[in-house]
VEXGUSE-362731 format. One record per residue (C-alpha): residue number from 1; chain; x, y, z. Coordinates in steps of 0.1 Angstrom, whole numbers. Layout:
<sites>
@n=NUM; chain=A; x=X; y=Y; z=Z
...
</sites>
This chain:
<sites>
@n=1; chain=A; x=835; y=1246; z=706
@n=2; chain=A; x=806; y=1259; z=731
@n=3; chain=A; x=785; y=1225; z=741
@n=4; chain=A; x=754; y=1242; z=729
@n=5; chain=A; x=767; y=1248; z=691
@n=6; chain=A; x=782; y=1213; z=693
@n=7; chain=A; x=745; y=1197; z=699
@n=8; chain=A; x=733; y=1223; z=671
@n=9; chain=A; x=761; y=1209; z=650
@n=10; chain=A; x=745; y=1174; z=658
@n=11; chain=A; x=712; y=1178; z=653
@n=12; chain=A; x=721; y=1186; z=617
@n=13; chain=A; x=743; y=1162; z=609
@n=14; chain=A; x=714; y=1138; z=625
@n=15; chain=A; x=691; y=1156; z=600
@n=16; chain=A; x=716; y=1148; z=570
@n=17; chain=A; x=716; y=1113; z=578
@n=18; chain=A; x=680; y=1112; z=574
@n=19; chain=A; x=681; y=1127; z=542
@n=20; chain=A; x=706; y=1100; z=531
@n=21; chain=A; x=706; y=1068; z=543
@n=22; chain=A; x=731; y=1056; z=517
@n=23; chain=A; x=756; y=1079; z=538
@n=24; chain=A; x=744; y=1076; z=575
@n=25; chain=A; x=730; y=1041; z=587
@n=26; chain=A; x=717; y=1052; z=623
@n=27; chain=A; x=695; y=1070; z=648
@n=28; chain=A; x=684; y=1099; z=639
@n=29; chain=A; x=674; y=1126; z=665
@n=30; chain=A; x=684; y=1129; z=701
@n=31; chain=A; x=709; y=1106; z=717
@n=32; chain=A; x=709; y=1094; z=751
@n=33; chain=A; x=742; y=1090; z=754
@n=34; chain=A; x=765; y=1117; z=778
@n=35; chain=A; x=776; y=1150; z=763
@n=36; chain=A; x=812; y=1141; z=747
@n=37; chain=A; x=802; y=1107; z=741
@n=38; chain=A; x=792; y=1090; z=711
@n=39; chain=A; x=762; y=1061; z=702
@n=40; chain=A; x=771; y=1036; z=682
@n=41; chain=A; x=755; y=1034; z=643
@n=42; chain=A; x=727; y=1009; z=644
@n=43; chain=A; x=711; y=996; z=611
@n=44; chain=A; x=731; y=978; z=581
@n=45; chain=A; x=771; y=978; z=580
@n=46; chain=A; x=784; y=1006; z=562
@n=47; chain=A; x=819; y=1001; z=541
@n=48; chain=A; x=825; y=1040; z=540
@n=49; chain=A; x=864; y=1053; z=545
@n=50; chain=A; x=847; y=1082; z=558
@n=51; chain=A; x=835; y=1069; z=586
@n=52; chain=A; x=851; y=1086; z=622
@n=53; chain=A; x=858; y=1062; z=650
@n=54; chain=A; x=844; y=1080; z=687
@n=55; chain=A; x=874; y=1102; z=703
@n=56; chain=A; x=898; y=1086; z=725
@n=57; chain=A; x=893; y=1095; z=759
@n=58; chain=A; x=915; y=1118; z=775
@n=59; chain=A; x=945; y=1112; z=803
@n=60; chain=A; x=931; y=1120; z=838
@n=61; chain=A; x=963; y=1144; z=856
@n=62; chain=A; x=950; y=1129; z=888
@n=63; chain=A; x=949; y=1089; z=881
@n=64; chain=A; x=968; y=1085; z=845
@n=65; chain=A; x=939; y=1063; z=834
@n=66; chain=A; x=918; y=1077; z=798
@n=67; chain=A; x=887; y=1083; z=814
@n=68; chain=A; x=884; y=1120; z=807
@n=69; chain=A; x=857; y=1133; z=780
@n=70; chain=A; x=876; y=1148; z=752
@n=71; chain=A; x=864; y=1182; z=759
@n=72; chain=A; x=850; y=1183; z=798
@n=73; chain=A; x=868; y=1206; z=827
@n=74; chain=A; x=901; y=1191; z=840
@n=75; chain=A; x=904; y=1217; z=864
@n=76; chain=A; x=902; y=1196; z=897
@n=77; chain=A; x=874; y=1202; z=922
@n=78; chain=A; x=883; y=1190; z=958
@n=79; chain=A; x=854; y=1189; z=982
@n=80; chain=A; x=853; y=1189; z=1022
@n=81; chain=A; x=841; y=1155; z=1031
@n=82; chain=A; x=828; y=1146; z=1071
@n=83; chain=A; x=844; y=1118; z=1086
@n=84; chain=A; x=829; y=1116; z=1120
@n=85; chain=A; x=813; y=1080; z=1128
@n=86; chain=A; x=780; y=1103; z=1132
@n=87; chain=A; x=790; y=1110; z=1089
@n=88; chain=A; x=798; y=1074; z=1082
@n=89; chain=A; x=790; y=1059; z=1059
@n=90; chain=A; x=787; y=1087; z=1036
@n=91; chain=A; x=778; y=1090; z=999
@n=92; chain=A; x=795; y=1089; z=966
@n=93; chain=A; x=830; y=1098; z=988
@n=94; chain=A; x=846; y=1066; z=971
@n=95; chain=A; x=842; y=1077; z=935
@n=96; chain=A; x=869; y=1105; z=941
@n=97; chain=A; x=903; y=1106; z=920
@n=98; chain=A; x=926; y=1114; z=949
@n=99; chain=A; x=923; y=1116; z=986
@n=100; chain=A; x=938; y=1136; z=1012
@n=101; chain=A; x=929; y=1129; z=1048
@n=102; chain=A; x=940; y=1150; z=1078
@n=103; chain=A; x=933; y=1155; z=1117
@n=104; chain=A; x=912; y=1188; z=1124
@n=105; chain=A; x=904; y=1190; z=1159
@n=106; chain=A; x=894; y=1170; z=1185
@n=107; chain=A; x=908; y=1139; z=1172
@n=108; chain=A; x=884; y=1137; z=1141
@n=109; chain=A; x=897; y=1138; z=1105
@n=110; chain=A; x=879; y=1151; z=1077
@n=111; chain=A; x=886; y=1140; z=1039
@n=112; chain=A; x=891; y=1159; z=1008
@n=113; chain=A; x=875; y=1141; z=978
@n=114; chain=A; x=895; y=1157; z=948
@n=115; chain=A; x=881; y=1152; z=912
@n=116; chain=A; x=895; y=1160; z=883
@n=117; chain=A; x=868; y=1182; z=871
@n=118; chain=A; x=831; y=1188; z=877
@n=119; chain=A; x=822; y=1158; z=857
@n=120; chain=A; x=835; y=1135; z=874
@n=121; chain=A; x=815; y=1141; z=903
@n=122; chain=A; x=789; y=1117; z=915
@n=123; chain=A; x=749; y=1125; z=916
@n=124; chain=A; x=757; y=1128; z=953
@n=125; chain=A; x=785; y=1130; z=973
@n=126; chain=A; x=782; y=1140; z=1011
@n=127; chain=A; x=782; y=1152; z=1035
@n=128; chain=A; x=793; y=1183; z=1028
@n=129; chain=A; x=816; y=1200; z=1058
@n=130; chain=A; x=831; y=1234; z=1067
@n=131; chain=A; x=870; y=1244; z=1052
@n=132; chain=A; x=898; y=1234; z=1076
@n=133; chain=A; x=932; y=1252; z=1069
@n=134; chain=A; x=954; y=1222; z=1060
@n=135; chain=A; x=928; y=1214; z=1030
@n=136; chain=A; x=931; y=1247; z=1019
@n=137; chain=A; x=965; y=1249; z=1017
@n=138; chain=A; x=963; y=1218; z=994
@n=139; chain=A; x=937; y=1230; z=978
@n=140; chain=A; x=956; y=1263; z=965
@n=141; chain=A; x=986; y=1237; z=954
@n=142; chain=A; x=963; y=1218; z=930
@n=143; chain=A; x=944; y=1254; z=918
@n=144; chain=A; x=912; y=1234; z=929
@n=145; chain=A; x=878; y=1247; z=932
@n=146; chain=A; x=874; y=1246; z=969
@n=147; chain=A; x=838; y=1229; z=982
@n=148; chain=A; x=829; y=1236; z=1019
@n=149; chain=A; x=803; y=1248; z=1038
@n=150; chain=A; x=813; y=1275; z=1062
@n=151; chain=A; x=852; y=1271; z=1080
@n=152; chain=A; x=873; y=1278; z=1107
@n=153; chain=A; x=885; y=1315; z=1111
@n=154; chain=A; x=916; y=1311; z=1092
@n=155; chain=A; x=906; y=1285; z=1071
@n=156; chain=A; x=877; y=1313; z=1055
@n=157; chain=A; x=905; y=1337; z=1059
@n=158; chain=A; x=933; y=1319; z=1041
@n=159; chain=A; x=906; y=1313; z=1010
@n=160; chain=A; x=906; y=1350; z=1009
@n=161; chain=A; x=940; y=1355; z=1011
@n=162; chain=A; x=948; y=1328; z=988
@n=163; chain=A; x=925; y=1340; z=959
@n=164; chain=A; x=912; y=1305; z=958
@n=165; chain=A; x=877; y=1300; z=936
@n=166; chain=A; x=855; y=1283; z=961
@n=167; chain=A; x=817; y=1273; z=961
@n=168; chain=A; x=802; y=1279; z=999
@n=169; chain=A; x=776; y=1257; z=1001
@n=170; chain=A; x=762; y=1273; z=1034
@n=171; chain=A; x=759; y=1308; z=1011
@n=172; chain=A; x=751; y=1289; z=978
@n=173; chain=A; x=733; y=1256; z=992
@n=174; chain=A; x=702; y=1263; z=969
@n=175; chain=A; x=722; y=1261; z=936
@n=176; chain=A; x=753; y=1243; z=945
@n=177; chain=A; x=738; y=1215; z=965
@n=178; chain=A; x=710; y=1204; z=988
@n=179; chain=A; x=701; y=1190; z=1023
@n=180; chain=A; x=689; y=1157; z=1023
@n=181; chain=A; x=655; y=1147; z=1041
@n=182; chain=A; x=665; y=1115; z=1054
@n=183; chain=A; x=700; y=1125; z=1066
@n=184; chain=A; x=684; y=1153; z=1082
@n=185; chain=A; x=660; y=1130; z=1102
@n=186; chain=A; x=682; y=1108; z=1109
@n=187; chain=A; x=719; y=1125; z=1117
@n=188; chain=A; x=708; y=1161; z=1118
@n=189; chain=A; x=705; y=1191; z=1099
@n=190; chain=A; x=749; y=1195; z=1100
@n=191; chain=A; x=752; y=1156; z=1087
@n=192; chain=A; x=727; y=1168; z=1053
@n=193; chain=A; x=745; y=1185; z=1030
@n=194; chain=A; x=747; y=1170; z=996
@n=195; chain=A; x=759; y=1179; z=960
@n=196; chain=A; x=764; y=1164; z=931
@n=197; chain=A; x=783; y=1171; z=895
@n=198; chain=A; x=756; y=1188; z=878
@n=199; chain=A; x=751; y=1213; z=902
@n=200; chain=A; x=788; y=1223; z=903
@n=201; chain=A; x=793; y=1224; z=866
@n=202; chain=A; x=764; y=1247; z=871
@n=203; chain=A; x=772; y=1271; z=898
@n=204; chain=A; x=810; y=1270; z=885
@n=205; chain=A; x=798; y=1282; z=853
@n=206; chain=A; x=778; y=1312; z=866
@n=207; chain=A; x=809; y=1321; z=884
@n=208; chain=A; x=831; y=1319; z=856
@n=209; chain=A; x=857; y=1300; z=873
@n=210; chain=A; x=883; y=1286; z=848
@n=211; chain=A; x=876; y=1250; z=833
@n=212; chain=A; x=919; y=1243; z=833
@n=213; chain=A; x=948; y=1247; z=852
@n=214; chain=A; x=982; y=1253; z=846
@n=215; chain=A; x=994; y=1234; z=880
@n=216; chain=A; x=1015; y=1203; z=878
@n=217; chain=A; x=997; y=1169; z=892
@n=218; chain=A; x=1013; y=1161; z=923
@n=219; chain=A; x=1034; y=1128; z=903
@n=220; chain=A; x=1039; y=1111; z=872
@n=221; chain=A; x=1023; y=1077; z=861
@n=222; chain=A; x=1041; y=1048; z=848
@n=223; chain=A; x=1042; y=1011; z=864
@n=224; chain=A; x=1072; y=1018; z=885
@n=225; chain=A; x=1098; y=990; z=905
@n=226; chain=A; x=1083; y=977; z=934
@n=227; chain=A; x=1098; y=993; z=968
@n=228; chain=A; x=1120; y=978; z=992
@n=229; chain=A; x=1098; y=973; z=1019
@n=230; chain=A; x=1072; y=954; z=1033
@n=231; chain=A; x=1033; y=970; z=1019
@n=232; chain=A; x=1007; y=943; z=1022
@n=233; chain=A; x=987; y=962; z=1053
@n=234; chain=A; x=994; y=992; z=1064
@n=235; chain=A; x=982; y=1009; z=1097
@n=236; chain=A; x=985; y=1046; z=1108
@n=237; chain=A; x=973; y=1066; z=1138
@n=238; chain=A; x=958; y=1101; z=1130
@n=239; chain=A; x=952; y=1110; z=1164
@n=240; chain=A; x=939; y=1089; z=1192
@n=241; chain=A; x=907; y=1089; z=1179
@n=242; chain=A; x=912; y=1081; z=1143
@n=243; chain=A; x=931; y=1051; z=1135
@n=244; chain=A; x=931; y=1036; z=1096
@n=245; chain=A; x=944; y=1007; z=1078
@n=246; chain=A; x=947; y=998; z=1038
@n=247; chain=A; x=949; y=961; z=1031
@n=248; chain=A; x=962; y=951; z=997
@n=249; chain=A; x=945; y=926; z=973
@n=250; chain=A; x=968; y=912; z=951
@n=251; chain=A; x=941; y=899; z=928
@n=252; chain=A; x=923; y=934; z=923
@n=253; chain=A; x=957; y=956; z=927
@n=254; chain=A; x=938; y=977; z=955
@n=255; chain=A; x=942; y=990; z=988
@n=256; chain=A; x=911; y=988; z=1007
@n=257; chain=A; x=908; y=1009; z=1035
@n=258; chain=A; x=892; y=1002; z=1069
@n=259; chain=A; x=889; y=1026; z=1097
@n=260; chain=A; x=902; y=1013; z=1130
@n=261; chain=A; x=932; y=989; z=1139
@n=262; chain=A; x=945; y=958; z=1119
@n=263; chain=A; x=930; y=937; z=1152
@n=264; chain=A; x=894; y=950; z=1150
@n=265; chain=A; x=893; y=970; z=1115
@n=266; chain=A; x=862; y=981; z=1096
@n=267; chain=A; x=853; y=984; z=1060
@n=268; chain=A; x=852; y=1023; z=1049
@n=269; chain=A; x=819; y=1013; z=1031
@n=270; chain=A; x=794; y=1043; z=1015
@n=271; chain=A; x=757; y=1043; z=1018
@n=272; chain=A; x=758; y=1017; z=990
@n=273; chain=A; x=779; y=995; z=1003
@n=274; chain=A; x=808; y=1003; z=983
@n=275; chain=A; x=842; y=1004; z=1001
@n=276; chain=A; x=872; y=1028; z=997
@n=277; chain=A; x=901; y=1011; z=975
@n=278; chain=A; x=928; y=1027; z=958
@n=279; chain=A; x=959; y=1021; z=939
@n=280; chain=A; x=981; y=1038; z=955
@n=281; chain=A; x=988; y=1049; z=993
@n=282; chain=A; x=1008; y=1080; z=1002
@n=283; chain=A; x=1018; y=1086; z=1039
@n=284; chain=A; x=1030; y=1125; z=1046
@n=285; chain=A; x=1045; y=1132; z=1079
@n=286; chain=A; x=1044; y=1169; z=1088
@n=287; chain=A; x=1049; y=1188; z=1119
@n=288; chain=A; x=1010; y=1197; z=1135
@n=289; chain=A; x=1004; y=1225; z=1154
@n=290; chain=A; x=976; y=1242; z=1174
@n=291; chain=A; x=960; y=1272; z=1150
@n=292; chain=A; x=939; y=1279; z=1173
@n=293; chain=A; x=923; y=1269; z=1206
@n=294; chain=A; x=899; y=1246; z=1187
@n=295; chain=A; x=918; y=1232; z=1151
@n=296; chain=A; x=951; y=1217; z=1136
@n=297; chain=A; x=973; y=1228; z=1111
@n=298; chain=A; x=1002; y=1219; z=1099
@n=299; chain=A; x=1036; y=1232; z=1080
@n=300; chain=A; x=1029; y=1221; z=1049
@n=301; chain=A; x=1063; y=1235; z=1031
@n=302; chain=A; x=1084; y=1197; z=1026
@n=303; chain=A; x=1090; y=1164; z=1042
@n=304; chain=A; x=1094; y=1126; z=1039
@n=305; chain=A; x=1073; y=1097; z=1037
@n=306; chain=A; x=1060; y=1063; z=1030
@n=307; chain=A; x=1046; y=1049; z=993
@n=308; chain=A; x=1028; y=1021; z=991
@n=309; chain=A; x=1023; y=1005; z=961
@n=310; chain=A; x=1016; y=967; z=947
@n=311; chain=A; x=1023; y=950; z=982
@n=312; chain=A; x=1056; y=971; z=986
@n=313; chain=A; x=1068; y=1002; z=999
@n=314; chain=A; x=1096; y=1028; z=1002
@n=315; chain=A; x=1107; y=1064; z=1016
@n=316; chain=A; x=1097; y=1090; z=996
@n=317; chain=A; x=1098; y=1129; z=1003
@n=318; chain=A; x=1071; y=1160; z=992
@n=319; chain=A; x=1074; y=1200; z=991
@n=320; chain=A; x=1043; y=1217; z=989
@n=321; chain=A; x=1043; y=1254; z=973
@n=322; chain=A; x=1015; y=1276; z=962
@n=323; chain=A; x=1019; y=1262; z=927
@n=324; chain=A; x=1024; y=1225; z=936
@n=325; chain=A; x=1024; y=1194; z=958
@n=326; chain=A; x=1048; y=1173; z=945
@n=327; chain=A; x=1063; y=1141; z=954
@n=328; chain=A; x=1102; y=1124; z=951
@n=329; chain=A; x=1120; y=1096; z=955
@n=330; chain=A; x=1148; y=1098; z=982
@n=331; chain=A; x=1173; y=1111; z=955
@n=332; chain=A; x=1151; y=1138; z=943
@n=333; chain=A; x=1136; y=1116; z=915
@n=334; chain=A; x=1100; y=1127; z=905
@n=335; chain=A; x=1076; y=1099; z=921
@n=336; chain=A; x=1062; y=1076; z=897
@n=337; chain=A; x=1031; y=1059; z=905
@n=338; chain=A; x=1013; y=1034; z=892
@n=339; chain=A; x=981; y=1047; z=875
@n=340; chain=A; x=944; y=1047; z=896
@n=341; chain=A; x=935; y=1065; z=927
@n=342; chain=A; x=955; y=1073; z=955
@n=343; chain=A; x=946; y=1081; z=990
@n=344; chain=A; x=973; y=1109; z=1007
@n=345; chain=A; x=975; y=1107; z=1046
@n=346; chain=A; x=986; y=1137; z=1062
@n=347; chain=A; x=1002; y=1122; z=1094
@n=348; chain=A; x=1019; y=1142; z=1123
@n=349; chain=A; x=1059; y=1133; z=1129
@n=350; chain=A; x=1047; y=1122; z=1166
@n=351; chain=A; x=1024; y=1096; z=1154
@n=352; chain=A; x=1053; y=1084; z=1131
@n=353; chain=A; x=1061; y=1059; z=1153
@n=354; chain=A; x=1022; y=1044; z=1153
@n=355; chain=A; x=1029; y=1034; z=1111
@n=356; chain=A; x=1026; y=996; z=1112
@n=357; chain=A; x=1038; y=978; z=1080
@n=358; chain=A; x=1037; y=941; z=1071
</sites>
């Protein structure tokens, strides 16, 4: 049912209740609550069998937790994210569903924030930075909508050449998302770019980009055995540049995540002062390579690597194809994780030696 024949639908049924109070005890009118939610009856207890309890919400592919709207877009949106200290700390990054992290060039990584839909994303999330090939590659695994402003050469190309459905904010900015006026006085106009979920769900809808997808999430969700191998604190070199840690809390279940070594680490914090934590932590190691005189890619076609999980870990392996990004156990067993976020770091085989775990 279209969402403007299901507030039509509403409105009556409002109107009915006013008509008969003996059927409806409640608010009559407009609600305030979110589209696909509910308010709950006010007035005198009612004792009628008729009466519908609110819709469960629905299983999130990306997390495994019920926190989708019955009804909203669950085809994932996965949006370029700058992670130069000149970006940090950015905005809304931390309310993502899955993470993927990656060197591009020069040492720097950026971050794809991946959603799993429109609604899900923030009132602002930023700032917004141009495509890089390894994020597109991803990105055409999960069927994602692809948000970046401008690319590399064969990152633009591959988008192309992938047939991925991609919002450009540097083409689109007015409707898709915005520069911000104290970023730009303060970082510069490149350090600006902001979007949020309702303009998204808006420029994806006058695209006519499909709300579903028919691509497998990357792994299962149950609460699955703890690994074999130390996971408290975790600490991997992207580059020279970038180093990261995750440091689990047993009393919350997360990882946070710090930027820097486990001798001088800081808190991945946002503008708000919210830090980075996750339930889950997947390592990748890949072969990188020089695309370019200027940008990294990598192979992205299978390999092995580290899951971390409740204080433990163990060796896992991935394949990425056009269709999917999945994840094993050593014997081929479909990864189970343990439902929440995850954070994916996309680590080259050199700096596999740099992985400290404790």
């Amino acid at each position: 049912m279209k969402p403007t024949l299901r507030r039509t639908l509403a409105a009556a049924l409002g109107a009915a209740c006013l008509l008969s109070l003996s059927a409806c005890g409640g608010n009559g009118g407009e609600s305030s609550a979110p589209s696909g939610q509910t308010t709950s009856p006010g007035g005198t207890e009612s004792s009628s069998p008729q009466t519908q309890a609110p819709a469960a919400n629905e299983t999130n592919p990306l997390t495994g937790v019920a926190d989708i709207t019955p009804g909203a877009s669950t085809r994932p949106v996965a949006l370029m994210v700058e992670n130069s200290s000149t970006a940090r700390p950015q905005l809304g990054l931390d309310k993502a569903d899955l993470f993927l992290e990656a060197e591009t060039e020069g040492g720097i990584t950026r971050i794809m924030a991946v959603f799993a839909g429109a609604s899900r994303v923030p009132d602002k999330i930023g700032p917004i930075r141009s495509a890089r090939s390894p994020f597109v590659t991803v990105a055409q695994s999960l069927d994602a909508v692809y948000g970046h402003a401008g690319g590399s050469t064969l990152g633009l190309a591959n988008i192309q050449n992938f047939g991925l459905d991609d919002v450009n904010f540097l083409s689109n900015a007015a409707q898709a998302g915005w520069r911000d006026a104290d970023l730009q006085a303060q970082r510069g106009s490149e350090h600006s770019l902001l979007t949020s979920g309702q303009n998204l769900q808006s420029f994806i809808s006058s695209q006519g980009y499909e709300a579903s997808t028919s691509h497998p999430a990357p792994f299962g969700f149950t609460s699955p055995q703890a690994g074999n191998g130390p996971g408290s604190k975790v600490q991997l070199s992207f580059s020279g540049l970038q180093r990261v840690c995750f440091v689990y809390d047993a009393g919350t279940g997360l990882y946070a995540k710090y930027n820097g070594t486990l001798d001088s680490m800081e808190p991945h914090v946002m503008v708000d002062g919210s830090q980075i934590a996750v339930t889950n932590v997947i390592i990748m190691y890949d072969e990188k390579y020089n695309e370019d005189a200027d940008h990294i890619n990598f192979r992205l076609s299978a390999g092995d690597g580290v899951f971390l999980t409740a204080g433990t870990s163990r060796d896992i392996r991935w394949t990425r194809t056009a269709e999917s990004l999945s994840f094993t156990e050593q014997d081929g067993t479909p990864l189970s994780v343990n439902p929440g976020k995850t954070y994916i770091c996309l680590v080259t085989q050199g700096n596999r030696v740099a992985t400290v775990l404790q």
